[in-house]
FIMAR-374777 format. One record per residue: residue number from 1; x, y, z of N, C-alpha, C in turn. Coordinates in nm, 3 decimals. Atoms other than C-alpha are relative to their C-alpha. Last residue first. Example, Ala and Ser with C-alpha at 12.3 -4.5 7.8 and 13.67 -1.06 7.14 Angstrom:
// residues 2
[lodren 2,[-0.082,-0.119,-0.006],[1.367,-0.106,0.714],[-0.077,0.109,0.073]]
[lodren 1,[0.089,-0.119,0.000],[1.230,-0.450,0.780],[0.090,0.120,0.000]]
END
This chain:
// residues 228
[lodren 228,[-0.043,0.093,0.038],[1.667,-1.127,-0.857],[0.170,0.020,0.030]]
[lodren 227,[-0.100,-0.012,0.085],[1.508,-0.962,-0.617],[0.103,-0.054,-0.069]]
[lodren 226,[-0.115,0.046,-0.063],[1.209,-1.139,-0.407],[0.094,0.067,-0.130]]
[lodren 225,[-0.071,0.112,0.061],[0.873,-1.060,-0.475],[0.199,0.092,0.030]]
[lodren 224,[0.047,0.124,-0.036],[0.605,-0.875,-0.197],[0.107,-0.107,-0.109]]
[lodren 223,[0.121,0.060,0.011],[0.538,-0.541,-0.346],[-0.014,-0.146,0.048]]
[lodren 222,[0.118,-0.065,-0.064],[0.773,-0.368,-0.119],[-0.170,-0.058,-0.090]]
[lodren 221,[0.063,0.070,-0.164],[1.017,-0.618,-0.185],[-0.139,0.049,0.053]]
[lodren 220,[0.002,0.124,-0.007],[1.002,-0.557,-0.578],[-0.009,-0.008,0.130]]
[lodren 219,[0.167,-0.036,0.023],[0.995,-0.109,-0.537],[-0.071,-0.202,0.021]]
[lodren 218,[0.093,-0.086,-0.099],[1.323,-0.146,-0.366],[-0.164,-0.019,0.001]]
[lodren 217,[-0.010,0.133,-0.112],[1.477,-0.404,-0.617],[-0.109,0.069,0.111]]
[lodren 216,[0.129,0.078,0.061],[1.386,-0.123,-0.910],[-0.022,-0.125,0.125]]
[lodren 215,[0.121,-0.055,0.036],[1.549,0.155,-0.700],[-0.103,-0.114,-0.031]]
[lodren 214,[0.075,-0.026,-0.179],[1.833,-0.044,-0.580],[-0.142,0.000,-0.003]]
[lodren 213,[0.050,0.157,-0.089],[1.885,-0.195,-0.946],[-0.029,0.032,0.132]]
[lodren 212,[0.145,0.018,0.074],[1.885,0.185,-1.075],[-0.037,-0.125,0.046]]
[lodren 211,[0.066,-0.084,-0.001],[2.178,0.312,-0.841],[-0.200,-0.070,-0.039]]
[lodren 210,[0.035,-0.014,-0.122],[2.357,0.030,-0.905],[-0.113,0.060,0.023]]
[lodren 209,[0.068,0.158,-0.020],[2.344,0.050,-1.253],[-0.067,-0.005,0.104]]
[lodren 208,[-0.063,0.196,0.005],[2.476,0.370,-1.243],[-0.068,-0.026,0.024]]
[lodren 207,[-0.074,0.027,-0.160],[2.218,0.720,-1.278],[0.068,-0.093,0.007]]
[lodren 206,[-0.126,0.119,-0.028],[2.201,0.837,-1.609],[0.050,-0.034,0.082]]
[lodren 205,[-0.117,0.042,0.063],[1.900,1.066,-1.549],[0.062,-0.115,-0.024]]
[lodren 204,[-0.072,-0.105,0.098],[1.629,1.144,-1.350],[0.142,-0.030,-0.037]]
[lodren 203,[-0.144,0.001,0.046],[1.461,0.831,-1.186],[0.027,0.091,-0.119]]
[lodren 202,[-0.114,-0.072,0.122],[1.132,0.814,-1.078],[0.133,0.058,0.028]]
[lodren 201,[-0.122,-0.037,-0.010],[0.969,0.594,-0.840],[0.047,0.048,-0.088]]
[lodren 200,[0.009,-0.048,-0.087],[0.543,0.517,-0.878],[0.166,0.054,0.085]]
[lodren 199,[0.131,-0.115,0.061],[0.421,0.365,-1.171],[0.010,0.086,0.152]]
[lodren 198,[0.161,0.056,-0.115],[0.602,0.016,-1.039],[-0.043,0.114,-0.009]]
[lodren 197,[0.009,0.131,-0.035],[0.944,0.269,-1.197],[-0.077,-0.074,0.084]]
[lodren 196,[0.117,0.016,-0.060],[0.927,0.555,-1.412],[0.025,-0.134,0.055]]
[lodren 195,[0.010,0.098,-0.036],[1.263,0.690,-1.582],[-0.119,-0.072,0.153]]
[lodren 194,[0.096,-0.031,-0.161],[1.362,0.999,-1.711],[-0.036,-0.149,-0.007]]
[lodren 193,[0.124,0.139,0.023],[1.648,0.960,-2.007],[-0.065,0.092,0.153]]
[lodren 192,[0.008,0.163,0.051],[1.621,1.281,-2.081],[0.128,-0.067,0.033]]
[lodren 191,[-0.141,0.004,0.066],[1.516,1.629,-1.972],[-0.007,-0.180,0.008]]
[lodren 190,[-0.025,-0.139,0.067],[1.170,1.855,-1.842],[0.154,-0.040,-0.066]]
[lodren 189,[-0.137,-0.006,0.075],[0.960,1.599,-1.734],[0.017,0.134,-0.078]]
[lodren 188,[-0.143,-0.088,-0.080],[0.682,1.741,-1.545],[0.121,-0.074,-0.047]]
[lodren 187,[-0.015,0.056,-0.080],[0.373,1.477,-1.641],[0.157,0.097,0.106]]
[lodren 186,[0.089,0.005,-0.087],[0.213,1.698,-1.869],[0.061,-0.050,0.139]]
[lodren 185,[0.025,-0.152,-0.030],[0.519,1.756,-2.029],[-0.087,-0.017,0.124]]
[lodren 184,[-0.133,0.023,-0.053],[0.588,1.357,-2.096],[-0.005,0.154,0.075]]
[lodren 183,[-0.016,0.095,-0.099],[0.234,1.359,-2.216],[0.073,-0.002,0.099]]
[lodren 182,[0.066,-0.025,-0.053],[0.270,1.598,-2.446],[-0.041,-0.059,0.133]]
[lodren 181,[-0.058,-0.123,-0.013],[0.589,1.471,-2.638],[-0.114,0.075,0.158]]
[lodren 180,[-0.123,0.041,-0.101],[0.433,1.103,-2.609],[0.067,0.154,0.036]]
[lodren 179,[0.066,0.037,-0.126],[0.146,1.251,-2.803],[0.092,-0.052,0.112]]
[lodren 178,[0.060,-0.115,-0.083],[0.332,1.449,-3.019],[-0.095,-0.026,0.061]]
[lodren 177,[-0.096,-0.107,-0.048],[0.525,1.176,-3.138],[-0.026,0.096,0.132]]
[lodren 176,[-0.062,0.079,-0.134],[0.234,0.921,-3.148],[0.104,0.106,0.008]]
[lodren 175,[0.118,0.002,-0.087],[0.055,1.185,-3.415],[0.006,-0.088,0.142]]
[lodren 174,[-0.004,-0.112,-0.036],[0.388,1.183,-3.592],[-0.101,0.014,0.104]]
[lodren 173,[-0.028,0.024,-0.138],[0.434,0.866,-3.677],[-0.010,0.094,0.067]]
[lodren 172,[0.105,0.081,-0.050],[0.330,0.849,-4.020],[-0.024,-0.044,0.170]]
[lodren 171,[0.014,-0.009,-0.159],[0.558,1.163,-4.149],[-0.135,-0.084,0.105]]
[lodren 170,[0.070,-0.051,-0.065],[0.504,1.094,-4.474],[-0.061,0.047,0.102]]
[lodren 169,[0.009,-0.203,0.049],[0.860,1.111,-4.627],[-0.134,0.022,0.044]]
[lodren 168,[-0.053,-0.066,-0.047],[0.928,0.801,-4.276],[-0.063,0.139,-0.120]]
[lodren 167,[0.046,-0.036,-0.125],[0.662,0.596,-4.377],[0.063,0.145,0.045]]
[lodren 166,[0.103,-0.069,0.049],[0.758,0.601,-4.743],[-0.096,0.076,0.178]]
[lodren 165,[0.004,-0.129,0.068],[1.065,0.525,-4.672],[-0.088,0.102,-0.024]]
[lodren 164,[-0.094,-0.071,-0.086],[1.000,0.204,-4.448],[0.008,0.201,-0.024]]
[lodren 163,[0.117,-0.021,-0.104],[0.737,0.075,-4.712],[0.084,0.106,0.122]]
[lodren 162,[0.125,-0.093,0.058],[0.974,0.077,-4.969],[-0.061,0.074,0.067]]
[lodren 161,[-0.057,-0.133,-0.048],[1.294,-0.045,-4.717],[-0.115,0.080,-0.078]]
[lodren 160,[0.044,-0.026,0.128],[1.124,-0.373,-4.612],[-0.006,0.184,-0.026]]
[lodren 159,[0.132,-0.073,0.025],[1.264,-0.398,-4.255],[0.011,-0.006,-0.180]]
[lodren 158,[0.090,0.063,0.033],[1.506,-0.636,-4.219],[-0.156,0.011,-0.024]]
[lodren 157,[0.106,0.076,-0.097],[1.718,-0.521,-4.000],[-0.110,-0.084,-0.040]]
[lodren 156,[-0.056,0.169,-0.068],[2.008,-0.465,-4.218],[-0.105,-0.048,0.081]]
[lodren 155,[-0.005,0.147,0.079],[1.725,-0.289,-4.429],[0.051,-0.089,0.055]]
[lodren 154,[0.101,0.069,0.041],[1.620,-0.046,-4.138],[0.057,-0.130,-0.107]]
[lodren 153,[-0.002,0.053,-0.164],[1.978,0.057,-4.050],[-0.127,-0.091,-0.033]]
[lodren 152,[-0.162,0.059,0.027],[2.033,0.185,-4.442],[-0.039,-0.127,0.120]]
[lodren 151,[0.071,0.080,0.098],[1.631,0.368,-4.422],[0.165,-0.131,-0.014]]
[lodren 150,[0.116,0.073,-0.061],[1.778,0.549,-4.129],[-0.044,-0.108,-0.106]]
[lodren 149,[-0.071,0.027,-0.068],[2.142,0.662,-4.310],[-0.128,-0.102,0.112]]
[lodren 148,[-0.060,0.109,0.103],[1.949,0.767,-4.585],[0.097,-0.113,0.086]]
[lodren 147,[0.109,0.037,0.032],[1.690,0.979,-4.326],[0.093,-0.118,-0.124]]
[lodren 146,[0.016,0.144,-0.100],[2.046,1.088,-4.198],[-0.125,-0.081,0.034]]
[lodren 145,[0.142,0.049,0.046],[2.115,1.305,-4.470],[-0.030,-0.112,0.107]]
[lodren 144,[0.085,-0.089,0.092],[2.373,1.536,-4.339],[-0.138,-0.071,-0.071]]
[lodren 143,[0.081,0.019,0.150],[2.532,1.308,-4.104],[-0.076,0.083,-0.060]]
[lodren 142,[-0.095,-0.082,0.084],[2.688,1.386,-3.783],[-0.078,-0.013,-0.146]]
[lodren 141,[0.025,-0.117,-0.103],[2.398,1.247,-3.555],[0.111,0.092,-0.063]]
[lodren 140,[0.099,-0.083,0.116],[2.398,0.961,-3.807],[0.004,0.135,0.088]]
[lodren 139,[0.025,0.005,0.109],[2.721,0.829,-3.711],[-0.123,0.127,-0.020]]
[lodren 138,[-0.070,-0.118,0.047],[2.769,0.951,-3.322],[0.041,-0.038,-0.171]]
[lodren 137,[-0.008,-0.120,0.007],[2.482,0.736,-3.321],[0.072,0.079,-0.007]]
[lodren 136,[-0.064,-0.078,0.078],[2.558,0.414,-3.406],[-0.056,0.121,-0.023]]
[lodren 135,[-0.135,0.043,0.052],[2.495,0.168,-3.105],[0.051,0.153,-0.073]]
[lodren 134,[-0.086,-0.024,-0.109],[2.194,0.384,-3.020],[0.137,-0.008,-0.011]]
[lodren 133,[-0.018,-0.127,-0.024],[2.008,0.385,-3.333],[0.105,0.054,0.064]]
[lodren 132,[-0.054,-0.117,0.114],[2.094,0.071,-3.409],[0.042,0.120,0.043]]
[lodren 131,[-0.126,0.062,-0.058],[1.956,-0.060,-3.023],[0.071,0.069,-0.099]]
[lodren 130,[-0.016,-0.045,-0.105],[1.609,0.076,-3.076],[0.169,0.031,-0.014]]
[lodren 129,[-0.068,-0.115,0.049],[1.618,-0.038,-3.463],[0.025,0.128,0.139]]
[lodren 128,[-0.069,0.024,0.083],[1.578,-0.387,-3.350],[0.135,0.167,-0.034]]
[lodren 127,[-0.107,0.016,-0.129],[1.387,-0.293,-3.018],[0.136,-0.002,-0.107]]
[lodren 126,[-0.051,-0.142,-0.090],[1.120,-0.137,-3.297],[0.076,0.002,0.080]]
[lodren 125,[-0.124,0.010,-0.014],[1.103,-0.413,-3.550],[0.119,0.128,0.103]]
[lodren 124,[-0.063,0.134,-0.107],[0.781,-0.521,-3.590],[0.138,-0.022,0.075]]
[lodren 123,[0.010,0.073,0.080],[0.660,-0.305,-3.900],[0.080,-0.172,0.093]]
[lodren 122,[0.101,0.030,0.054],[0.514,-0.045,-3.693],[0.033,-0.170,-0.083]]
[lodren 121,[0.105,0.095,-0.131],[0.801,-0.079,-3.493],[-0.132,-0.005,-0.073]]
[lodren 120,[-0.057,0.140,0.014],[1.044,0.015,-3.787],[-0.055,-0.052,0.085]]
[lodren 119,[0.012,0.042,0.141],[0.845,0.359,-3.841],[0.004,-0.209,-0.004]]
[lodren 118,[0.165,0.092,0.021],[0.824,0.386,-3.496],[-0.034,-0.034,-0.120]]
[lodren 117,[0.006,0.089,-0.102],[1.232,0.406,-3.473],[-0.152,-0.029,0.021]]
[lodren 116,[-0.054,0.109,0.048],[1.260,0.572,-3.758],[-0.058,-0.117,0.086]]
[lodren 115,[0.108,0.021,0.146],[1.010,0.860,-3.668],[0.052,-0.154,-0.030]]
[lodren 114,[0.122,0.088,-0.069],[1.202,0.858,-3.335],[-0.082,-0.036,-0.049]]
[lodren 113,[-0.072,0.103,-0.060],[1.535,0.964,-3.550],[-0.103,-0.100,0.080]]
[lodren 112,[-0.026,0.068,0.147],[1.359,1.202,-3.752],[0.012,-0.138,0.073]]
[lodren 111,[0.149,0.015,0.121],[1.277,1.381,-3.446],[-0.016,-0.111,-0.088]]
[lodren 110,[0.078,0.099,-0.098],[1.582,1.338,-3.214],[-0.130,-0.033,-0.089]]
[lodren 109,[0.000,0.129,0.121],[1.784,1.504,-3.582],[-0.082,-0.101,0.147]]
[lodren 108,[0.075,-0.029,0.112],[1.778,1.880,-3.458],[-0.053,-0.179,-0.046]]
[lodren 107,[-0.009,0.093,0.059],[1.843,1.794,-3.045],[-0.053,0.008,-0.168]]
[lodren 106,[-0.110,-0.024,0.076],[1.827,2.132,-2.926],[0.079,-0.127,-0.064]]
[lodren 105,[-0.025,-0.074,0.125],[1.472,2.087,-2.868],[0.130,0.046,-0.026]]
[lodren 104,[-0.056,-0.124,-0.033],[1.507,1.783,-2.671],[-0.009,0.104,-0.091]]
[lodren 103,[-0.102,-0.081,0.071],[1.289,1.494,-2.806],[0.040,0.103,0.046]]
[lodren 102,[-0.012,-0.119,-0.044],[1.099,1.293,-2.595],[0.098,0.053,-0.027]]
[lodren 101,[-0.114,-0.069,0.069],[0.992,0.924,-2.688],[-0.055,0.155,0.041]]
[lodren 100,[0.074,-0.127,0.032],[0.825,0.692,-2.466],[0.125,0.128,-0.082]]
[lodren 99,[-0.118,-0.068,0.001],[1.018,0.322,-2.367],[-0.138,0.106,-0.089]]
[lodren 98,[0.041,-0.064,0.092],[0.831,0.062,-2.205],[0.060,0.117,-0.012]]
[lodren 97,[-0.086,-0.136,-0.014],[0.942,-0.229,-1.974],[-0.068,0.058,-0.161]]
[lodren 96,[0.062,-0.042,0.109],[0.772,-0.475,-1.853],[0.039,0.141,0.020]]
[lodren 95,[0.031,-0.121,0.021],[0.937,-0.652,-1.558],[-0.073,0.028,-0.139]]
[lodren 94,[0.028,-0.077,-0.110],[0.986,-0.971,-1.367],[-0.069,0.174,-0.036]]
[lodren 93,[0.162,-0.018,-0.053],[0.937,-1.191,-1.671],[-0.005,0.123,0.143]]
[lodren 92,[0.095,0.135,-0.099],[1.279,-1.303,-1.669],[-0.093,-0.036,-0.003]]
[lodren 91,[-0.005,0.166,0.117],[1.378,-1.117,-2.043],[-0.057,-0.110,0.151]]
[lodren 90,[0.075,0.060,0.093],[1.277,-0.817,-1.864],[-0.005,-0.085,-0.038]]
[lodren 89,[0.194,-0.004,-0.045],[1.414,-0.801,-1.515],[-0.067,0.006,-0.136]]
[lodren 88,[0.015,0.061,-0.127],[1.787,-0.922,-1.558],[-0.179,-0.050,0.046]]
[lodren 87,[-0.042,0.145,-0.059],[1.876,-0.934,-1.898],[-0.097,-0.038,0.164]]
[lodren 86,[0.050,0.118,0.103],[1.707,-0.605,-2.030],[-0.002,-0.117,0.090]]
[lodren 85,[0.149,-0.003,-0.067],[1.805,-0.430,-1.663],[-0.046,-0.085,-0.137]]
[lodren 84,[-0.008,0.098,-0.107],[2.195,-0.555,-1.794],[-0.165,-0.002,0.082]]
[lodren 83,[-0.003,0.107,0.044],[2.137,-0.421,-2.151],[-0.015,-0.112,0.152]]
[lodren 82,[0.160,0.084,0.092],[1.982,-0.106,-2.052],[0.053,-0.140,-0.024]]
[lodren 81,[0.062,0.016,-0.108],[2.320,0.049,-1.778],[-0.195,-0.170,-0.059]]
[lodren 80,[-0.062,0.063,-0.159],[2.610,0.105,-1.901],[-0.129,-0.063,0.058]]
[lodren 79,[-0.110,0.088,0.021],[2.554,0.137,-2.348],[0.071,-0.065,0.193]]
[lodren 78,[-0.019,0.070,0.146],[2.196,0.244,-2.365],[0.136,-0.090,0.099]]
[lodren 77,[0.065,0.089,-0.029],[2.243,0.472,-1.999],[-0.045,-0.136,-0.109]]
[lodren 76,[-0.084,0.034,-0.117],[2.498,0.645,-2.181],[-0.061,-0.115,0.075]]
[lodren 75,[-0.038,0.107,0.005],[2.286,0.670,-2.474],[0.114,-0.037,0.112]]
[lodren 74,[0.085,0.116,0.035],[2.057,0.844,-2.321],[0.061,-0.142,-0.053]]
[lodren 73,[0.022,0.112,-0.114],[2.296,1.048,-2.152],[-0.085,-0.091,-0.007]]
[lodren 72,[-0.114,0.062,-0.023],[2.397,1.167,-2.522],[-0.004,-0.057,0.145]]
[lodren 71,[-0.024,-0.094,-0.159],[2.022,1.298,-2.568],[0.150,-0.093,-0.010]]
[lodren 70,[-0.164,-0.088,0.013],[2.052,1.197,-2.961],[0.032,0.048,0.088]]
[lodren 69,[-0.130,0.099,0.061],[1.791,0.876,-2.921],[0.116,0.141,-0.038]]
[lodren 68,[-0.006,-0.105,0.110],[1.558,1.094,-2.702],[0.134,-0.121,-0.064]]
[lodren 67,[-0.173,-0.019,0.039],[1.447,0.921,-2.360],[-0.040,0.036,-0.130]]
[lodren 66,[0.013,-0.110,0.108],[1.142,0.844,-2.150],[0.130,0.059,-0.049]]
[lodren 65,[-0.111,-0.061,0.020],[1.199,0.498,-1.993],[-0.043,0.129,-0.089]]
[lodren 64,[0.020,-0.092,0.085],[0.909,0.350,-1.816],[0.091,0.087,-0.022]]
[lodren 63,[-0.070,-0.101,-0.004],[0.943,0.027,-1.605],[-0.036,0.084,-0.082]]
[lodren 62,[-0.045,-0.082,0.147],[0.664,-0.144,-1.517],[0.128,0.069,0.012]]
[lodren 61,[-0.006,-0.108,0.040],[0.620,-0.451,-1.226],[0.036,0.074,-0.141]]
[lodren 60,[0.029,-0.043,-0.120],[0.453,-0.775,-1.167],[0.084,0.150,-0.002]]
[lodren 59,[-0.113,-0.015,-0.165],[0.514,-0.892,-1.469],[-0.032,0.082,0.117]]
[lodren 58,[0.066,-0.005,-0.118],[0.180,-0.980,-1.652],[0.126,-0.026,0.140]]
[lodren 57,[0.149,-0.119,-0.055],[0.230,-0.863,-1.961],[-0.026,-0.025,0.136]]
[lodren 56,[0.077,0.065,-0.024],[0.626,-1.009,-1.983],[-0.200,0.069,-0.007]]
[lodren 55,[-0.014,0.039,-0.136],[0.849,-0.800,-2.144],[-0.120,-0.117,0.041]]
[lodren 54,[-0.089,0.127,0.017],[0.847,-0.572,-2.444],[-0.018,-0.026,0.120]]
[lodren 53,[-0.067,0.088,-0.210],[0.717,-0.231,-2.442],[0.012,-0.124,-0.105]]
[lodren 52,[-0.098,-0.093,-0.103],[0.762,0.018,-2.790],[0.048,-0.081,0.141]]
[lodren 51,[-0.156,0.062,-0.021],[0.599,-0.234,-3.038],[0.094,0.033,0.097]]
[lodren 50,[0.011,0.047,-0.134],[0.214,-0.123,-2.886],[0.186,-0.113,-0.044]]
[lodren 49,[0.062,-0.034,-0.142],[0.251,0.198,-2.999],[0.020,-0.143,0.085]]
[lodren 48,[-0.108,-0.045,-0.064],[0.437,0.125,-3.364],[-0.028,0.008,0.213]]
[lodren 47,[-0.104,0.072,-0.068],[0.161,-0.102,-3.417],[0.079,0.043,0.074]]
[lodren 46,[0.030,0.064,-0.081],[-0.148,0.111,-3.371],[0.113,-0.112,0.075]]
[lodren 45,[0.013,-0.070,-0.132],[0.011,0.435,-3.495],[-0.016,-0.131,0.086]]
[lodren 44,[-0.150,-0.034,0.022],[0.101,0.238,-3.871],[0.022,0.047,0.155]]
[lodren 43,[-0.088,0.149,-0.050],[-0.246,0.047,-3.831],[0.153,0.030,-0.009]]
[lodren 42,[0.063,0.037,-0.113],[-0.423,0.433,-3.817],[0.122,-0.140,0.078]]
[lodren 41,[-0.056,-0.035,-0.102],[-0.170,0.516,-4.075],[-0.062,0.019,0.147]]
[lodren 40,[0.117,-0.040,-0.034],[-0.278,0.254,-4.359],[0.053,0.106,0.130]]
[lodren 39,[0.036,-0.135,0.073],[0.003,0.184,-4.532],[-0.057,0.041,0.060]]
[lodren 38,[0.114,-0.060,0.069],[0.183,-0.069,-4.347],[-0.078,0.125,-0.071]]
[lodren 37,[0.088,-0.118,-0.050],[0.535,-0.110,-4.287],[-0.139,-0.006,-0.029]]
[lodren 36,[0.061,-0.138,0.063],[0.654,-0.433,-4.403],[-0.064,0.096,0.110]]
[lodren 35,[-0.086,-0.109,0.010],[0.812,-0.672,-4.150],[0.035,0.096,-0.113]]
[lodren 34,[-0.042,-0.090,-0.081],[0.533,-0.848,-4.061],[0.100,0.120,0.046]]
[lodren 33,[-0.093,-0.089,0.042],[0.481,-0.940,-4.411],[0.044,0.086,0.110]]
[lodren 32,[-0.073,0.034,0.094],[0.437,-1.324,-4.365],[0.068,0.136,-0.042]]
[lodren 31,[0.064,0.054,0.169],[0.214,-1.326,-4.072],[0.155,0.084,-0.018]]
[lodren 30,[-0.010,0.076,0.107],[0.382,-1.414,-3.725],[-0.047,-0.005,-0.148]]
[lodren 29,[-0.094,0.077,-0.027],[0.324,-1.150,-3.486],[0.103,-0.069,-0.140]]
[lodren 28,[-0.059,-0.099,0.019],[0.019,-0.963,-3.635],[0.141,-0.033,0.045]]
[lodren 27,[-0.032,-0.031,0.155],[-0.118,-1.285,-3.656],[0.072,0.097,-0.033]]
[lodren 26,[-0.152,0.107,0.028],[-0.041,-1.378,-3.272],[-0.009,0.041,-0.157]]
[lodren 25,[0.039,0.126,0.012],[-0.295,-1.079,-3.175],[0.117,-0.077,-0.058]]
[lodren 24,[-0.071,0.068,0.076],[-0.206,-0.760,-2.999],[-0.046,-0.139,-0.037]]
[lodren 23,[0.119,0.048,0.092],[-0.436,-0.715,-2.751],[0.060,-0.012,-0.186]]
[lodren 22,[0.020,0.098,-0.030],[-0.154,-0.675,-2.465],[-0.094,-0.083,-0.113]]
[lodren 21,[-0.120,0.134,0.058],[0.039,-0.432,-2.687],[-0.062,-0.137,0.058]]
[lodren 20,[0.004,0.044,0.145],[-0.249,-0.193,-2.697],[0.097,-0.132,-0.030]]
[lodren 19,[0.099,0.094,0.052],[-0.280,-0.238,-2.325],[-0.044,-0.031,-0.172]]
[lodren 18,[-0.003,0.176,-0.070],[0.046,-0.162,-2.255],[-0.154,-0.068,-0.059]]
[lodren 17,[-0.061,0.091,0.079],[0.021,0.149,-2.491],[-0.008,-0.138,0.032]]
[lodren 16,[0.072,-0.025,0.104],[-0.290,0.341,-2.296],[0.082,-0.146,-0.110]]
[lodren 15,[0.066,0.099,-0.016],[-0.106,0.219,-1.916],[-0.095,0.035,-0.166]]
[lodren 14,[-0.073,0.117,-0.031],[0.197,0.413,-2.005],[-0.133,-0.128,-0.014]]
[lodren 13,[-0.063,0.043,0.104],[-0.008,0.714,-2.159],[0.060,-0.195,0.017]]
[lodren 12,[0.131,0.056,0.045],[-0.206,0.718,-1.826],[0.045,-0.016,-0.129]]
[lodren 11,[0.056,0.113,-0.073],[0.115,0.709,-1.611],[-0.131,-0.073,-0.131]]
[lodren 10,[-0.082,0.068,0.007],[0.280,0.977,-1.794],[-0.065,-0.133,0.004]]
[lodren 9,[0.010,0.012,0.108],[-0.011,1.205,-1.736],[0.052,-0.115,-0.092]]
[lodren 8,[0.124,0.062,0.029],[-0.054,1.132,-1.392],[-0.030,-0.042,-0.171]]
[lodren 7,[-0.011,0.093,0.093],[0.323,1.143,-1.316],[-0.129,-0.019,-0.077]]
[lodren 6,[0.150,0.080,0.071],[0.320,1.395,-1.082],[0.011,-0.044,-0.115]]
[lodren 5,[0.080,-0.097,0.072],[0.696,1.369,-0.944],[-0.125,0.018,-0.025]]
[lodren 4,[0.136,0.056,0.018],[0.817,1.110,-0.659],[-0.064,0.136,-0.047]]
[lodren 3,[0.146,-0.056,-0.029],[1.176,1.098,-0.665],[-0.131,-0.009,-0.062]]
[lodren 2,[0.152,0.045,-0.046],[1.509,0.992,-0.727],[-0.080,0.088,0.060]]
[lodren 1,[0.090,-0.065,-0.095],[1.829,1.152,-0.886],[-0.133,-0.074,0.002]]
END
């Protein structure tokens, strides 16, 4: 389903992270423990925030995915639809894409699960443990400890599991949680994935491919570039 919701809230979150990720510096990139967590939980908020987009900075359009890693049409869209918009319009440069977390409340383990997932972006590794999550969810989503089952995903990745752990028993992500949570409200989402596109087409649900390449091609002529 398409349409044109108020987004204002949405919008001003979207453009808050982008610019944390644009000022990003190459050290935080490349130093030596980039894939420790940090302690400090200012620089634990600052990374995770601006690990979330990916893409070019100065593609000519945004996408904005609000989604729940245990919504099951989240991963629907995950496994039909994210790898081929990856390929097409992020990795070109055409897009910049950013992903906002929004937990369902009958989702018990979306929580934990988005903790992981900024946990491991603080430390550089947030598309890493994006994809994990996704892949092997009807794993931890059965699981009784699935904070052992997060810290597991983190090591193959290459997160440093101390730091990782410690993030996750002090809930260091939390204050981005419930700002993305709020946000996503503000803006009239009310279910997941939702989907923002050029800050101005939204997309409810797991719509096909199709569907979503119209949309994003749509918004590309009308600014003037050519669909890939």
């Amino acid at each position: 389903m398409i349409g044109r919701p108020s987004l204002t809230g949405l919008l001003a979150l979207a453009l808050a992270s982008l610019a944390a990720a644009r000022h990003a510096s190459a050290q935080d990139v490349n130093s030596a423990d980039a894939w420790v967590v940090p302690s400090e939980q200012s620089v634990i908020l600052e990374r995770a925030d601006r690990a979330r987009s990916k893409g070019d900075e100065d593609a000519p359009i945004r996408i904005v995915e609000i989604s729940d890693f245990e919504c099951p049409f989240c991963a629907r869209f995950y496994q039909e639809s994210y790898r081929a918009i990856d390929s097409l319009y992020v990795q070109t440069g055409i897009a910049r894409y950013l992903w906002i977390s929004f937990p369902n409340s009958t989702h018990p383990r979306a929580w934990p699960a988005i903790e992981a997932a900024f946990c491991a972006g603080a430390a550089g590794r947030f598309w890493a443990m994006h994809d994990v999550l996704f892949e092997r969810r009807e794993e931890w989503v059965e699981s009784p400890d699935p904070n052992a089952l997060f810290r597991a995903y983190a090591e193959d990745i290459g997160v440093d599991d101390e730091s990782f752990a410690a993030c996750l028993r002090n809930d260091q992500t939390a204050p981005l949680q419930v700002r993305d949570y709020e946000s996503a409200i503000t803006a009239g989402v009310t279910s997941t994935p939702f989907f923002v596109v050029g800050d101005s087409v939204a997309i409810r649900g797991a719509v096909p491919l199709e569907t979503f390449r119209s949309a994003i091609d749509s918004v590309l002529v009308l600014r003037g570039h050519d669909p890939p």
